[in-house]
N, C-alpha and C positions, 0 to 999 in steps of 0.2 A: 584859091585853087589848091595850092599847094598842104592849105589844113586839110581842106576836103578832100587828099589825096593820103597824110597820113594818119587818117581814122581807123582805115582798117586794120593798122598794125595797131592799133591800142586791145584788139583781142583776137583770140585765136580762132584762124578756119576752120571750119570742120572740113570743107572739100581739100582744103591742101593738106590737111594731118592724114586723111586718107590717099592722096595723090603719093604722098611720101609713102604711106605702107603698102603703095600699091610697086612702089618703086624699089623699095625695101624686100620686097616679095620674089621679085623677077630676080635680083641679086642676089639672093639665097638659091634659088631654085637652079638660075646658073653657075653658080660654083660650086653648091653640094645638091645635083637632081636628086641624090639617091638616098639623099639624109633623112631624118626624121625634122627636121627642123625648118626643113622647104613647109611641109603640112600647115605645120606652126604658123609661116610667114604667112602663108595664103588664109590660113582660118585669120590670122589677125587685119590683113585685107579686108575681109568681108568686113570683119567687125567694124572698121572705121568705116567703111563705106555707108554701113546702117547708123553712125552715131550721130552723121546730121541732120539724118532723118527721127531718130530718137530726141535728139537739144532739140528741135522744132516745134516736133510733137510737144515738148514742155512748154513752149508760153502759149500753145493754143490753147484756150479757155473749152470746159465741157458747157457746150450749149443747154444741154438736157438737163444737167442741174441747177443753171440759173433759172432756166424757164419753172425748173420744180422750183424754186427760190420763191420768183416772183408769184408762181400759183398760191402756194404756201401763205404767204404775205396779202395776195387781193381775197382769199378765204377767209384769214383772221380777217382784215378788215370788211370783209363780207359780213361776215358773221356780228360781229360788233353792231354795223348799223342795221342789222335785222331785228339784232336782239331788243334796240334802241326803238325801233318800229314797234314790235311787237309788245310794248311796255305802253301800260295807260297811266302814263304820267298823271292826269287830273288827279285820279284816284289815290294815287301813294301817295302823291304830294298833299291832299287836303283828307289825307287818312284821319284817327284818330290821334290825337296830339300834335296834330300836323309839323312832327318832329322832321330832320333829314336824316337821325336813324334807319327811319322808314328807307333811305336809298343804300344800307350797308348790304345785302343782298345783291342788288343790283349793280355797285361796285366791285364789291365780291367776283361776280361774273367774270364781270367786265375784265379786271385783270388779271383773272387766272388764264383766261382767255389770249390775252396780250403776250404772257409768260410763255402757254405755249406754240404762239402764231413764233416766237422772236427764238425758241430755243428749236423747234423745227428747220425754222431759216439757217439759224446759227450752224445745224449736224450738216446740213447738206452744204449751206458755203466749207465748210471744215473737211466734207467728205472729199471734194476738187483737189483740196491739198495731201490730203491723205493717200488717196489716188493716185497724183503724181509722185510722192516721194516712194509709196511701192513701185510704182515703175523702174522708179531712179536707182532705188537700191538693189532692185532684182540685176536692174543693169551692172554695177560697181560690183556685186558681187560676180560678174560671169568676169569682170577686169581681174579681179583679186585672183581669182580661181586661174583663170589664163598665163595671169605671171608668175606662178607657181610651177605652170605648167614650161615656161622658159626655163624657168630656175633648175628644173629637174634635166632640162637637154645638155644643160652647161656641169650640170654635176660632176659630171665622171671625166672631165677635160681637165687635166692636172698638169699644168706647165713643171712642174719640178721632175716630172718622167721625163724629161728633155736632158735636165739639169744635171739628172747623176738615175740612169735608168739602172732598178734593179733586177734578182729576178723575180717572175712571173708563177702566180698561182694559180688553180686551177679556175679559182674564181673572179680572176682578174678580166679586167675589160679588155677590148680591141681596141689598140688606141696607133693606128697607122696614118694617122695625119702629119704632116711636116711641120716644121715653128710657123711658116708664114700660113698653112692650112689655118693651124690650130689657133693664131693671132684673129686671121676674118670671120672663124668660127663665133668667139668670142666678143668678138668689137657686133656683129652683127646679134647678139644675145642681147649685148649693152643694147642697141638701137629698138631692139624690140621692146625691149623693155620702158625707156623713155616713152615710145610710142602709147606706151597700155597707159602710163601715167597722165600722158597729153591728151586722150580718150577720155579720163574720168574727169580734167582738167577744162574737156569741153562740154560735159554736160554742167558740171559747176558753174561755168562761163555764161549759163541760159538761165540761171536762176540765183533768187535771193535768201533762197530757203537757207538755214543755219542747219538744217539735219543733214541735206542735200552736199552743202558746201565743205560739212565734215565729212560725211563721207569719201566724198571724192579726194579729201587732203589722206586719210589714210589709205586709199588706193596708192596716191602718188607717194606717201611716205615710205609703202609698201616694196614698190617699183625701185626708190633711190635707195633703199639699206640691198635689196637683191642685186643692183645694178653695180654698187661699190664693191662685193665681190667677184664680180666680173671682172672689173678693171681694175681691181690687186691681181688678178692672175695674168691679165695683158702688162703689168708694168711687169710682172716678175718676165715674161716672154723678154719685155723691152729690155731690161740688162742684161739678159742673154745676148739678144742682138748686139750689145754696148762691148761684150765680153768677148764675143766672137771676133 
């Protein structure tokens, strides 16, 4: 009982990676309603909420093209024992020189026939995967694209204007948040972040593909180099508070 209880911690939920960003969402949206960054939490919501629905979609099999498989497949072999019918063996075989020459023709056929029964099969089982890894990557890249989209909320939040503020140009930002605004601001950028990468981490999680399973690592790799800058700017906050 107790194995069979900790199975499911050997891989990652997709309903709880989304329960978190759904939780993650409501916490942004009450501390900053007004910010541009509530938007962000709640589109990154949706997204998880679609990703277990996307990793699913992945080990369902395309019916349609096994059954074209196996059509593919009872044709060639159709066709073979047709061909096999419609041959007056007597005849070749006690042809003139009654050589098995006489069957190079009909071999011939035979496996050119075979060639293209098994490389038909082969495009369309090939096509199933091709298919899903366009899915996969259309997905990784709306991750990639999103975390970027964090990256650019956290850009202009510079803890050292705390540190020694100077003055101000014309083309300087709004920067009216307090150290403890500007720390949640941040720690909640890092969270989003980890999230986009725990996203590409779960459709990884559904498959065995090696195109699949790289992509999703540079998503994640993605995620943790943008993330590490976040949390240089919350440690520089933190020796302020040390300082204070």
């Amino acid at each position: 009982m107790a194995r069979r209880q900790a199975q499911p911690y050997r891989r990652l939920d997709a309903d709880m990676v989304a329960s978190t960003a759904v939780k993650l969402a409501d916490r942004v949206a009450e501390r900053f309603p007004e910010a541009g960054l509530a938007g962000v939490a709640a589109e990154l919501a949706r997204n998880a909420a679609a990703a277990g629905k996307q990793a699913r979609a992945l080990t369902r099999p395309y019916y349609g093209l096994r059954i074209l498989v196996l059509l593919v497949v009872a044709a060639g072999l159709g066709g073979q024992v047709w061909g096999a019918m419609s041959i007056d063996w007597s005849s070749l075989l006690d042809g003139p020189g009654h050589d098995v020459v006489n069957l190079t023709p009909v071999i011939e056929s035979a496996v050119n026939l075979l060639v293209l029964m098994f490389a038909g099969a082969w495009f369309l089982l090939t096509l199933e995967e091709r298919l899903r890894r366009a899915r996969v990557q259309h997905w990784l890249h709306q991750l990639r694209a999103f975390a970027h989209v964090v990256d650019m909320h956290q850009l202009t939040k510079d803890p050292t204007v705390i540190l020694a503020s100077g003055p101000k140009t014309r083309s300087s930002p709004e920067r009216t948040m307090s150290r403890f605004e500007l720390t949640r601001y941040l720690e909640y950028c890092a969270e989003m972040l980890a999230l986009t990468g725990k996203l590409a981490a779960v459709m990884a999680g559904e498959s065995s593909d090696h195109v699949i399973i790289a992509g999703a690592s540079d998503v994640e790799n993605l995620c943790t180099d943008l993330g590490r800058k976040v949390w240089q700017k919350i440690m520089i906050l933190g020796e302020l508070d040390e300082r204070a």
